[in-house]
N, C-alpha and C positions, 0 to 999 in steps of 0.2 A: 504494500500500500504506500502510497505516496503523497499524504492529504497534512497538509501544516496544522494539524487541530493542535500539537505539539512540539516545539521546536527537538525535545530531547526524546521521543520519542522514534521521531522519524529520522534522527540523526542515527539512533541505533540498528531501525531498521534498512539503512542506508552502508552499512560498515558491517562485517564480521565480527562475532563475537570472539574474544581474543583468551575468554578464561579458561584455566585448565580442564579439558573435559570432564565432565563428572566431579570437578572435586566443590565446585558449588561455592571458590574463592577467586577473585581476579588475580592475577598474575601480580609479583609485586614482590617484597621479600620472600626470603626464603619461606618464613612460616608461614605465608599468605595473607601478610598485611600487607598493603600497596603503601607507597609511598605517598608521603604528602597526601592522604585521602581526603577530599571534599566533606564538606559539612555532613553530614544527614540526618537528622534529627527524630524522634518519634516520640508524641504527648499519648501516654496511656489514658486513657478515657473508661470512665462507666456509663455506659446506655443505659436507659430506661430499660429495657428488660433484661439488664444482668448478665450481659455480653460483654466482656471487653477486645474483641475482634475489632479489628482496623481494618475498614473496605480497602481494595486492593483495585489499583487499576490496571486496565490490560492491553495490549494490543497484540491479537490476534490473525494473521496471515490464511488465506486459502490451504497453506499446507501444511498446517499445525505450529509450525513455527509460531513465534512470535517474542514481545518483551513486556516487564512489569518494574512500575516504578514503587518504591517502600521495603517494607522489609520482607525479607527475604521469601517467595514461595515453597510452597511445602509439596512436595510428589503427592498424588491424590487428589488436592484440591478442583471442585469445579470450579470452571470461569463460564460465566453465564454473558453471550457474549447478543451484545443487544444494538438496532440502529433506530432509526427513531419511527421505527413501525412498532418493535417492539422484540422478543425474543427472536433472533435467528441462530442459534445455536448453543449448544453447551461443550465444552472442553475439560478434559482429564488431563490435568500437570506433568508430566510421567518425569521432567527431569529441569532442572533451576540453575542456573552457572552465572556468576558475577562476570559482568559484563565489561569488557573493557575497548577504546579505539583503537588499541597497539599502541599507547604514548607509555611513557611513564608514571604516570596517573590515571589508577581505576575510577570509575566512576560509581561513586558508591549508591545506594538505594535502586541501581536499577540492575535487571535479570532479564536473561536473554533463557526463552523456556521452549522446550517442546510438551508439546500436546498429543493428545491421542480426541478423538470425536465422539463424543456419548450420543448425541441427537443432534438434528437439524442439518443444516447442510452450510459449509463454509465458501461455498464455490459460489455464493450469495453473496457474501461481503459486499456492502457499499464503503462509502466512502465516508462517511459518519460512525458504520460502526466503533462501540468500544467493547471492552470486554471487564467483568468487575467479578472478582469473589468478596461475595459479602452476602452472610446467615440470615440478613434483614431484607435482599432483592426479593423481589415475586414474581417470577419467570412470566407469568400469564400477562403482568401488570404495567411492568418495569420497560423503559424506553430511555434511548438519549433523547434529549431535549434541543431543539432546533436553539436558533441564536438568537431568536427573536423572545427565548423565553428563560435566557440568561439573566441571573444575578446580575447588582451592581457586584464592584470588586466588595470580597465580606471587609479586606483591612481598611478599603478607604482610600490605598494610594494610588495615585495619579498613573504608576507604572506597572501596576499590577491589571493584567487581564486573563477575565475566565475562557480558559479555553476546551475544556470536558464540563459538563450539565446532565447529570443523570438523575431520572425519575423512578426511585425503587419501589414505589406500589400505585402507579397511576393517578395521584393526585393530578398532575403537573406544575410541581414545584421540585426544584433543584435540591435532589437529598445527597449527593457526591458531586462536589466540585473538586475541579483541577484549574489554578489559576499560572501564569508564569511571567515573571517580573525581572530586573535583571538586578541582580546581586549589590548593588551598590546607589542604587535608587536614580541613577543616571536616567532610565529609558533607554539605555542603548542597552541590544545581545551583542554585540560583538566580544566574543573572547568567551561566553555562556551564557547561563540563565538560573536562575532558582524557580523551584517549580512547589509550590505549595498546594496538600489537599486538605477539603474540606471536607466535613460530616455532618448530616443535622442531627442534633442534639437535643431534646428538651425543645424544641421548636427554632431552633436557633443554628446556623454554619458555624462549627466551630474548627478551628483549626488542628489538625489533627498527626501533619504530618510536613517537616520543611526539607527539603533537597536540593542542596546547592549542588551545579554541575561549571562553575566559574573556571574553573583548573583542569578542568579533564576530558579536553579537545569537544567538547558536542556545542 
């Protein structure tokens, strides 16, 4: 796919995943700490119904491929992979590798995954789809949400924009944002991006997850 809905998204699926097969670390010291790694941050949250699961965003390719930005995927997990009609597929995890562009800085928070196909059909893919694990979607319900039914930005700043809007139980209200801003409040990506997601919370976007990609070529 080749749709800008994400600058770091599409930069991964643009490049070779560089991490050691299988071992689920980027390349980088010997122990498989990368040097100099970018920011990535993760706010533990309680939901309302006693989940502390963090929705997972996805992007999923026709040939199970694909990459996920936050923390780390788990082999098994479904990704329920959705465009703004509504469910076009679900996908089985079967393998997660830290991602890297071949620099000398891995890119942390993001995973380069293969898939196996539980239902639907991925040879559908538009150009909007995204893909999300999250215990709270409703396969029957759940839709990206066009642009015209985007959030303001949640922080307020002038540089930050939403660029993922998902709908997890057909309200049509944005219950998973993805906004992306660049790391120094400039407005300019040049040199990267930080990519913030959001959750609703108690009625509310709350910030849930920050990924700086400033240092690590995307």
């Amino acid at each position: 796919m080749t749709r800008l809905w994400c600058v770091l998204l599409v930069g991964a699926l643009a490049l070779p995943a560089s991490g050691a097969p299988g071992s689920g670390k980027p390349e980088g010291k010997p122990d498989g700490k990368p040097e100099g790694k970018p920011e990535g941050k993760v706010v533990r949250v309680e939901r309302n119904r006693g989940t502390t699961t963090i929705p997972r965003v996805c992007d999923v390719r026709p040939s199970g491929a694909g990459t996920c930005i936050g923390s780390e995927p788990v082999p098994g997990e479904i990704i329920v992979v959705l465009d703004e009609t509504g469910m076009i597929a679900q996908v089985r995890i079967l393998e997660a590798t830290g991602y890297s562009t071949g620099g000398p800085i891995a890119c942390d928070s993001l995973w380069a995954i293969k898939t196996e196909l539980v239902r639907g059909d991925l040879s559908t893919i538009a150009l909007r789809a995204i893909g999300v694990v999250d215990p709270e979607v409703q396969p029957k319900k759940a839709r990206v949400l066009g642009k015209d039914r985007y959030p303001t930005s949640p922080s307020g700043k002038v540089d930050e924009h939403v660029v993922v809007a998902v709908d997890r139980d057909g309200d049509r209200e944005p219950d998973i944002v993805l906004t992306q801003s660049s790391c120094d409040g400039s407005g300019s990506f040049v040199g990267g991006a930080c990519v913030d997601q959001y959750s609703r919370l108690g009625g509310r976007l709350v910030r849930i997850q920050h990924s700086s990609f400033a240092n690590c070529g995307l």
